[in-house]
Structure formats: C-alpha cells, structure tokens
SERO-893545 format. One record per residue: residue in one letter; residue number from 1; x, y, z of N, C-alpha, C in turn. Coordinates in nm, 3 decimals, m for minus. Layout:
! residues N
<node "A" NUM <X Y Z> <X Y Z> <X Y Z>>
...
This chain:
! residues 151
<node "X" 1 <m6.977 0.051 16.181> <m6.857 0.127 16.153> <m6.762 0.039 16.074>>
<node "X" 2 <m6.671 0.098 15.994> <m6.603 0.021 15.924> <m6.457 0.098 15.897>>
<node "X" 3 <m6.340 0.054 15.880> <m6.236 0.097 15.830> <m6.151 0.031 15.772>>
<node "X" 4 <m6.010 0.122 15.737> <m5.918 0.019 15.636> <m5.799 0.072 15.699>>
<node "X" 5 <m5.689 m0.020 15.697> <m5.534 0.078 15.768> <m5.483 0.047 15.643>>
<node "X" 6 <m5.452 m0.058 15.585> <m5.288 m0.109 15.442> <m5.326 m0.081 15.325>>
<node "X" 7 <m5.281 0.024 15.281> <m5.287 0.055 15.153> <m5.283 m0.050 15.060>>
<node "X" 8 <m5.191 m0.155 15.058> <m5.162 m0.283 14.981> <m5.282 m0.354 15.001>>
<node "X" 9 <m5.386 m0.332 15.049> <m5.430 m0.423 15.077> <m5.619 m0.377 14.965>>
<node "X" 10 <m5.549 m0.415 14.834> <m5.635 m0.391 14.722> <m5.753 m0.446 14.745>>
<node "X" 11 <m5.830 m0.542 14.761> <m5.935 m0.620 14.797> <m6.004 m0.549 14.875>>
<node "X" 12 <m5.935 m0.539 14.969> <m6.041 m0.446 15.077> <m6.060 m0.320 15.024>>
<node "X" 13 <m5.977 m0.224 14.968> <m6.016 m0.084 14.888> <m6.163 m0.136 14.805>>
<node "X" 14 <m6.114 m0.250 14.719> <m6.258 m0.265 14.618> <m6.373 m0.302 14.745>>
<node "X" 15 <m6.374 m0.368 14.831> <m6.493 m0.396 14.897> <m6.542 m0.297 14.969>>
<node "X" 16 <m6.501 m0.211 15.042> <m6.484 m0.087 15.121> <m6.585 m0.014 15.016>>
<node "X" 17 <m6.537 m0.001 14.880> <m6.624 0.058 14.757> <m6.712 0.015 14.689>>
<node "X" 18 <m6.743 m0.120 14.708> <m6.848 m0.176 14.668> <m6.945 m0.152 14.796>>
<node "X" 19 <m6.909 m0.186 14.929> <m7.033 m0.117 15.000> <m7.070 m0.014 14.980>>
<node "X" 20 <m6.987 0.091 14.979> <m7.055 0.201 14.979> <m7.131 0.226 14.885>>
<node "X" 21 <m7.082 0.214 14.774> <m7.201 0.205 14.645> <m7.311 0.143 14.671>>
<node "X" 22 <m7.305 0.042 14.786> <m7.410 m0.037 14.751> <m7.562 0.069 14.833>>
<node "X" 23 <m7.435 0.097 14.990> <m7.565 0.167 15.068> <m7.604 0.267 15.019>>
<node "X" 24 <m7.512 0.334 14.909> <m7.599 0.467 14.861> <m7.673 0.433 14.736>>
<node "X" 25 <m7.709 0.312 14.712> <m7.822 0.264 14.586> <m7.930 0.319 14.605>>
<node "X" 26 <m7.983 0.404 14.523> <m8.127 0.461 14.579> <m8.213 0.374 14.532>>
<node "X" 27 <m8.187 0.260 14.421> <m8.309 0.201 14.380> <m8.299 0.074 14.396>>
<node "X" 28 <m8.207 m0.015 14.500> <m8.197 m0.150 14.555> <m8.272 m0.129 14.745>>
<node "X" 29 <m8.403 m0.193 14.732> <m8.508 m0.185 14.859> <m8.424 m0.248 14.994>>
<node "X" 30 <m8.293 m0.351 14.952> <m8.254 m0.409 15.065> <m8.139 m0.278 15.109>>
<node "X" 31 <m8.094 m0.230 15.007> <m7.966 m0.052 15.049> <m8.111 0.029 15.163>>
<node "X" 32 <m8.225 0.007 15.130> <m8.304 0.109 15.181> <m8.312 0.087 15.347>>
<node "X" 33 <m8.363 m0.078 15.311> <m8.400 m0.091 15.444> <m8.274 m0.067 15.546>>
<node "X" 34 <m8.127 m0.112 15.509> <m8.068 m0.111 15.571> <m8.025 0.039 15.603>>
<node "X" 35 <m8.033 0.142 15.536> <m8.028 0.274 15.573> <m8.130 0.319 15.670>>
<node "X" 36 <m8.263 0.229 15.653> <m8.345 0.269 15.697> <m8.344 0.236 15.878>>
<node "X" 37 <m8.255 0.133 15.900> <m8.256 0.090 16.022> <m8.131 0.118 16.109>>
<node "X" 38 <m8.028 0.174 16.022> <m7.876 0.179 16.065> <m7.810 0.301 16.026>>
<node "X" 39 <m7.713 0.339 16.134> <m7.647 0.470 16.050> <m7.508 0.433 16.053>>
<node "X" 40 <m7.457 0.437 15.916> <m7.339 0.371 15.927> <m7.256 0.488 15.909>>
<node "X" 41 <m7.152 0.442 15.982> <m7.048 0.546 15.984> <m6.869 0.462 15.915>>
<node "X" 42 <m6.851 0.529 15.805> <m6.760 0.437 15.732> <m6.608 0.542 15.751>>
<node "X" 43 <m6.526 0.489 15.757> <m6.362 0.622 15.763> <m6.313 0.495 15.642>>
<node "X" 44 <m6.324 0.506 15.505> <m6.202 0.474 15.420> <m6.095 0.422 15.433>>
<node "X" 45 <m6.007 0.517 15.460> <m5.888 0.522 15.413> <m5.821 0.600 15.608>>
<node "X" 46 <m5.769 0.519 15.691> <m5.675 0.550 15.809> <m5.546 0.573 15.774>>
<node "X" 47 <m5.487 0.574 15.696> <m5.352 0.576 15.658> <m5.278 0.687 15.524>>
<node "X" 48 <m5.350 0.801 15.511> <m5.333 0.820 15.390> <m5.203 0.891 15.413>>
<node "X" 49 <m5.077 0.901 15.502> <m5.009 0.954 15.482> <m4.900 0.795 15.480>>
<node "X" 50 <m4.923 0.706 15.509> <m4.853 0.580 15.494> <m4.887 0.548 15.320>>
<node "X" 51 <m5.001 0.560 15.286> <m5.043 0.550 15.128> <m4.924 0.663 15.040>>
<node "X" 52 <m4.949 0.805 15.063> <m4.896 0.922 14.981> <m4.717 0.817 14.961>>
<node "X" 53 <m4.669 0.791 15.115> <m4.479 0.770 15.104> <m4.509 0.608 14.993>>
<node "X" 54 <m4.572 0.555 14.965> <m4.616 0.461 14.931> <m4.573 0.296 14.997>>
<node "X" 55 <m4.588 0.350 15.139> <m4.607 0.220 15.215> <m4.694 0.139 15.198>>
<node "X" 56 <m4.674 m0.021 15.207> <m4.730 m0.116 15.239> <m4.855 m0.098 15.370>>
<node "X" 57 <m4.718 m0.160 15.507> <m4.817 m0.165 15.556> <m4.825 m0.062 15.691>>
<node "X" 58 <m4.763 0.033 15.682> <m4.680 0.090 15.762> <m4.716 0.315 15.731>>
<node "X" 59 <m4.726 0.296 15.844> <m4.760 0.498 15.835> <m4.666 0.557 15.821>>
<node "X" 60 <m4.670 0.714 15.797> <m4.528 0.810 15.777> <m4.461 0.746 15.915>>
<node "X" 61 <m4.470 0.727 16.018> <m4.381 0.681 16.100> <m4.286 0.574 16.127>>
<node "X" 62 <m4.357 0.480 15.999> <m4.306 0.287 15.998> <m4.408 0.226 16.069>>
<node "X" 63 <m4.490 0.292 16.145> <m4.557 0.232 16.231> <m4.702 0.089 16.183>>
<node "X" 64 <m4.702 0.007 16.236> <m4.856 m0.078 16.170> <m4.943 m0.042 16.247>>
<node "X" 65 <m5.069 0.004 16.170> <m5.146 0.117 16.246> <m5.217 0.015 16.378>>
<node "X" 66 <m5.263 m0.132 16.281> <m5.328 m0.220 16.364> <m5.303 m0.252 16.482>>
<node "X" 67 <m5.170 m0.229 16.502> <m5.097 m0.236 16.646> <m5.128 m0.136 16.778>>
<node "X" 68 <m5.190 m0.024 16.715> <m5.209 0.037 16.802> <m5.367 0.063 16.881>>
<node "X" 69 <m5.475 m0.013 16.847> <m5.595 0.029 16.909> <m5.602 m0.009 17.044>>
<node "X" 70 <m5.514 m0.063 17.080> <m5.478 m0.096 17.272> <m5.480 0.071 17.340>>
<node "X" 71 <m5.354 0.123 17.254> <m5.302 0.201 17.370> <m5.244 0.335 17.235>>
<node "X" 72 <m5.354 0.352 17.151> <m5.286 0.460 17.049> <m5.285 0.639 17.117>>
<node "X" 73 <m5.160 0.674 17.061> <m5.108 0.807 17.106> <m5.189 0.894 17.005>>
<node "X" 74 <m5.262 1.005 17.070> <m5.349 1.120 16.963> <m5.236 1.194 16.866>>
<node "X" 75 <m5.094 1.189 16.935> <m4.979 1.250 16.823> <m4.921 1.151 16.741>>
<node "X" 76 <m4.874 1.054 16.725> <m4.851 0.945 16.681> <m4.940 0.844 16.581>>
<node "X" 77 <m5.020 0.844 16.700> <m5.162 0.778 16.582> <m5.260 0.812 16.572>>
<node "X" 78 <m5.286 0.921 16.527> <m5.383 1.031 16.561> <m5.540 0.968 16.491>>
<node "X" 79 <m5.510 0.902 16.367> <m5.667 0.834 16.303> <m5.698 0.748 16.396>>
<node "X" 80 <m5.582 0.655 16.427> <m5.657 0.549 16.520> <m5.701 0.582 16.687>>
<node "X" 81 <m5.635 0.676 16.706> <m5.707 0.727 16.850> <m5.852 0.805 16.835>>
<node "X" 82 <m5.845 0.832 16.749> <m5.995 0.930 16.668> <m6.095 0.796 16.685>>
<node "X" 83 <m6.056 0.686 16.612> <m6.136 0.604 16.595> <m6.177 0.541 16.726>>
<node "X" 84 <m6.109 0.489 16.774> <m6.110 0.465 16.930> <m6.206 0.521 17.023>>
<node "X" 85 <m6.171 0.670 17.014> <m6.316 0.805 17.048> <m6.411 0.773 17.046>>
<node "X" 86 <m6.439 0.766 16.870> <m6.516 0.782 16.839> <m6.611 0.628 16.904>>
<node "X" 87 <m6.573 0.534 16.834> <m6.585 0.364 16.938> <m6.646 0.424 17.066>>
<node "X" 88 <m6.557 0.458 17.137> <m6.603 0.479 17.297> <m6.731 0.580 17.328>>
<node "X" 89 <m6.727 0.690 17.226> <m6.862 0.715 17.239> <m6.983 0.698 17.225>>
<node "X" 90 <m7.007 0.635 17.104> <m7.087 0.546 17.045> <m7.127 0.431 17.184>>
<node "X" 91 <m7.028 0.396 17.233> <m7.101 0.256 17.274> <m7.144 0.312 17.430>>
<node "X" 92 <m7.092 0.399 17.473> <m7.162 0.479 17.584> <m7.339 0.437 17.595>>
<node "X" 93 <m7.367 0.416 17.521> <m7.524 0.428 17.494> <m7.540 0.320 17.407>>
<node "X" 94 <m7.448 0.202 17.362> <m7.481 0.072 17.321> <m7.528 0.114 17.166>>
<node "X" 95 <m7.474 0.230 17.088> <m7.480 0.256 16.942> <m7.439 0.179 16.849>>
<node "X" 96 <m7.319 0.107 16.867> <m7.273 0.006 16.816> <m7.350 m0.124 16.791>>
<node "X" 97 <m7.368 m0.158 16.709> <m7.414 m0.297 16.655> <m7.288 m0.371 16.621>>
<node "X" 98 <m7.199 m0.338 16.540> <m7.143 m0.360 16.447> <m7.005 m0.293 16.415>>
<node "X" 99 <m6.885 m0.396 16.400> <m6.790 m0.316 16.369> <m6.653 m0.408 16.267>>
<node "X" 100 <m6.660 m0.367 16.188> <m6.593 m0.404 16.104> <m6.456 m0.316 16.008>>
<node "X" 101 <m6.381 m0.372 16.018> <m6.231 m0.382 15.961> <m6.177 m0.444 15.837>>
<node "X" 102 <m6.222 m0.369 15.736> <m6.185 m0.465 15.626> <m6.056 m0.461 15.635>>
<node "X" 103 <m6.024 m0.626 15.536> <m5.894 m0.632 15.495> <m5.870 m0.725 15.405>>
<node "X" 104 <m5.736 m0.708 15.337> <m5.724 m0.854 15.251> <m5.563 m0.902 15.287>>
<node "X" 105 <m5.566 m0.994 15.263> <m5.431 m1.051 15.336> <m5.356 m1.146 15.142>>
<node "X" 106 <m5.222 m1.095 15.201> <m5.134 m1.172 15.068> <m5.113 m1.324 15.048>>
<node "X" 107 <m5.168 m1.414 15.128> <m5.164 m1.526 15.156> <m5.323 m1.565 15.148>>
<node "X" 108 <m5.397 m1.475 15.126> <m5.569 m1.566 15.102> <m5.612 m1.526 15.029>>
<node "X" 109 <m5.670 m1.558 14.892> <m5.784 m1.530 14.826> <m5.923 m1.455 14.914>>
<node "X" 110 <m5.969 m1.390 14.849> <m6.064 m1.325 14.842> <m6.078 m1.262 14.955>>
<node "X" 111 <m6.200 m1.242 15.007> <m6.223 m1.083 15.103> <m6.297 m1.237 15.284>>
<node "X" 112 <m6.240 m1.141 15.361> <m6.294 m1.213 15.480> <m6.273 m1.105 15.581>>
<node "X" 113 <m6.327 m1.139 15.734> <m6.311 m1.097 15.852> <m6.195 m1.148 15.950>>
<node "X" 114 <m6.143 m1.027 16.027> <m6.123 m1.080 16.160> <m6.191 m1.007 16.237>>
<node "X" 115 <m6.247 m1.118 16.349> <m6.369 m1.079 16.433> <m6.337 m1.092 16.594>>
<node "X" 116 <m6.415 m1.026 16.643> <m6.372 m1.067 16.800> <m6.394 m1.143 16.828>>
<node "X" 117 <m6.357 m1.198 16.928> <m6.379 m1.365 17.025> <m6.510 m1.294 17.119>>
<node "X" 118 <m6.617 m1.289 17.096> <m6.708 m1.209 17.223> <m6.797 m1.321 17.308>>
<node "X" 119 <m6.882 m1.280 17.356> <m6.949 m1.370 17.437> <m7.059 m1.456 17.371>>
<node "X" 120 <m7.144 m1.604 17.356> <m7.164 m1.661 17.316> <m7.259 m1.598 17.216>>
<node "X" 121 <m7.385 m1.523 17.253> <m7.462 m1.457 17.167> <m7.417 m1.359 17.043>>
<node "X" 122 <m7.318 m1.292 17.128> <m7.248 m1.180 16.994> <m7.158 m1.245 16.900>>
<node "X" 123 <m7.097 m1.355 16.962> <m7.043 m1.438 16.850> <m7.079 m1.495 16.766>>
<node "X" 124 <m7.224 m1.563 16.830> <m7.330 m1.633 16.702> <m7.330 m1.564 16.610>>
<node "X" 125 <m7.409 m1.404 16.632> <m7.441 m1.317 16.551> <m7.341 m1.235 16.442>>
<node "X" 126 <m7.213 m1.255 16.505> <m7.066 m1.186 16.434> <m7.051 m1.288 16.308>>
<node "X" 127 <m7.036 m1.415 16.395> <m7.023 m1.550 16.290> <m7.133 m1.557 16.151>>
<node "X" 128 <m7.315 m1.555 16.191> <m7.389 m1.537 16.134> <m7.386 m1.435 16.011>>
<node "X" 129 <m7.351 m1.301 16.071> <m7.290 m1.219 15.963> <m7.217 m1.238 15.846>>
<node "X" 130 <m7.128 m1.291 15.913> <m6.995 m1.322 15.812> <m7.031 m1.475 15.699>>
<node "X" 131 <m7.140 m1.554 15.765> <m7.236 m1.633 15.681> <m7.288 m1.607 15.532>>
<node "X" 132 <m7.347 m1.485 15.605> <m7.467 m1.442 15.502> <m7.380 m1.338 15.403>>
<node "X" 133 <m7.301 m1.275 15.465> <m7.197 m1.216 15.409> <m7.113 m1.278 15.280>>
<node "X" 134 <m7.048 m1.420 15.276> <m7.066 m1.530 15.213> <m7.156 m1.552 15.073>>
<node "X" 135 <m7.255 m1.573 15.163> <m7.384 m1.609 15.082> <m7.458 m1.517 14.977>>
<node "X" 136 <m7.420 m1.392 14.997> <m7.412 m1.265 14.920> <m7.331 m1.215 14.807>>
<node "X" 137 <m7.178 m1.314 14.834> <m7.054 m1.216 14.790> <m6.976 m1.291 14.740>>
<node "X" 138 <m6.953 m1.337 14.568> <m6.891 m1.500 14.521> <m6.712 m1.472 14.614>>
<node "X" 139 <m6.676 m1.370 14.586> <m6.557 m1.302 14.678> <m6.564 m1.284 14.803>>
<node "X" 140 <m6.588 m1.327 14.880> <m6.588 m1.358 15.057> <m6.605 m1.496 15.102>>
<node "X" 141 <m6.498 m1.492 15.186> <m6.441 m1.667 15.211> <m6.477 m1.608 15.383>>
<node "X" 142 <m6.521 m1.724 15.398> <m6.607 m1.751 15.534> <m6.459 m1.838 15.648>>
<node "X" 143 <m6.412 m1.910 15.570> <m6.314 m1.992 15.593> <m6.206 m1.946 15.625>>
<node "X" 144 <m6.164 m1.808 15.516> <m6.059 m1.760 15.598> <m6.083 m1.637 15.720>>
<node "X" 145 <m6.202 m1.630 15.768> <m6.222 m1.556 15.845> <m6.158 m1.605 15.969>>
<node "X" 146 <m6.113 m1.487 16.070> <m6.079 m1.555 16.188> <m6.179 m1.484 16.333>>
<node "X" 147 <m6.208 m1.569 16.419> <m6.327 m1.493 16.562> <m6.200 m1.556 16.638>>
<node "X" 148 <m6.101 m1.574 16.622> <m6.034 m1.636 16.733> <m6.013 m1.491 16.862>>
<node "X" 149 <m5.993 m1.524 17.003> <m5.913 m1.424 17.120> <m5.828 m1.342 17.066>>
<node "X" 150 <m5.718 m1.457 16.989> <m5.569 m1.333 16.917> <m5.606 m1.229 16.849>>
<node "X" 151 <m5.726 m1.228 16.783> <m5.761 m1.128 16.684> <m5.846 m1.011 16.810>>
C-alpha cells in the first residue's frame, strides 16, 4: 500500500508516478513478476481538498493529515480514517507485506522513507527494502531515511 498527504511535496508526486508506471509496464518481466506476486493497492493523492485551497501542508481544515493516523475522525479526516480501515482490514488476515508513505521533505535531497521501528526481522526486511530501493533509484537516499520509534 502506498500514499501521499503534502501537496508540496513534488518528489514524492514524481515517485508515486514513476511507480506506477513502472507496475503497469507490460513489457518490463521484473513489473510482471511483481504483479505477479503482489496486489498493490496505491491512494495517490489524500489531500486533494488541501491541494484545490492550495495548501502546503495542511487540509481544507489547516489540519496535517500525518497527525492523524493515531486517532483520525471519519468527519474530519475522512481519507485518513478510510485508510486506517482499510490497513485494519487487510491485516486481519496478515495481507499486508508492505506499507509505504511517500514523501519528500524541504531540507533533503532526493526521495527516501520513514519507516517503522518494528521488531528485529521486519526491520531487517523494511531496512533491506529501502537498500535495494537505493540500489535501483540514482534519486533515493538511503541515508536520509528514518526506522527510528518517533516515526
């Protein structure tokens, strides 16, 4: 799963769109396999009424959407409680592999993660990701990624 909340946050629009292009490549075998093994479920754009007033980082309400996946209100923050749902159903049955949040930040070059702090194995594998991720992408900094608790 993947999403985006800050409109400002250009980098991640282009990467957000470069995946998707990539998984719908019908004639690149590694787009295949990975379709072939995964169903990804992507939401764009969480904010498009914070985008239309032409907010930064902030929804028709002022609100920062990121703030709310603790404890989001279905009237208030209605994408991010959707998302949340949707999260919670999915993992009912351990659907989840994978979950990612693009973003780009005004203080770092290029495209990175923030990741969860999880337990030793899922962290290897979060970390590993974000490796090869790297190793794929001259635009993805490994370095500024963060797996810290705060995130």
């Amino acid at each position: 799963m993947t999403s985006r909340v800050h409109p400002g946050e250009t980098p991640a629009s282009y990467a957000i769109k470069g995946s998707i292009e990539f998984l719908l490549n019908e004639t690149d075998p590694l787009a295949a396999i990975l379709r072939n093994l995964f169903v990804f479920k992507i939401v764009p754009m969480i904010n498009p009424d914070g985008v239309s007033r032409g907010h930064f980082r902030t929804d028709g309400f002022g609100k920062n959407l990121n703030r709310y996946y603790r404890d989001a209100n279905p009237v208030e923050q209605p994408a991010v409680f959707a998302i949340c749902q949707l999260i919670n159903y999915f993992e009912l049955d351990k659907r989840i592999f994978f979950f990612c949040d693009y973003h780009a930040h005004g203080s770092y070059k290029n495209h990175f993660f923030y990741g969860n702090s999880l337990g030793f194995l899922m962290q290897v594998e979060s970390r590993a990701f974000a490796r090869l991720f790297e190793l794929n992408n001259p635009s993805f900094s490994y370095d500024c990624c963060d797996f810290s608790q705060r995130q």
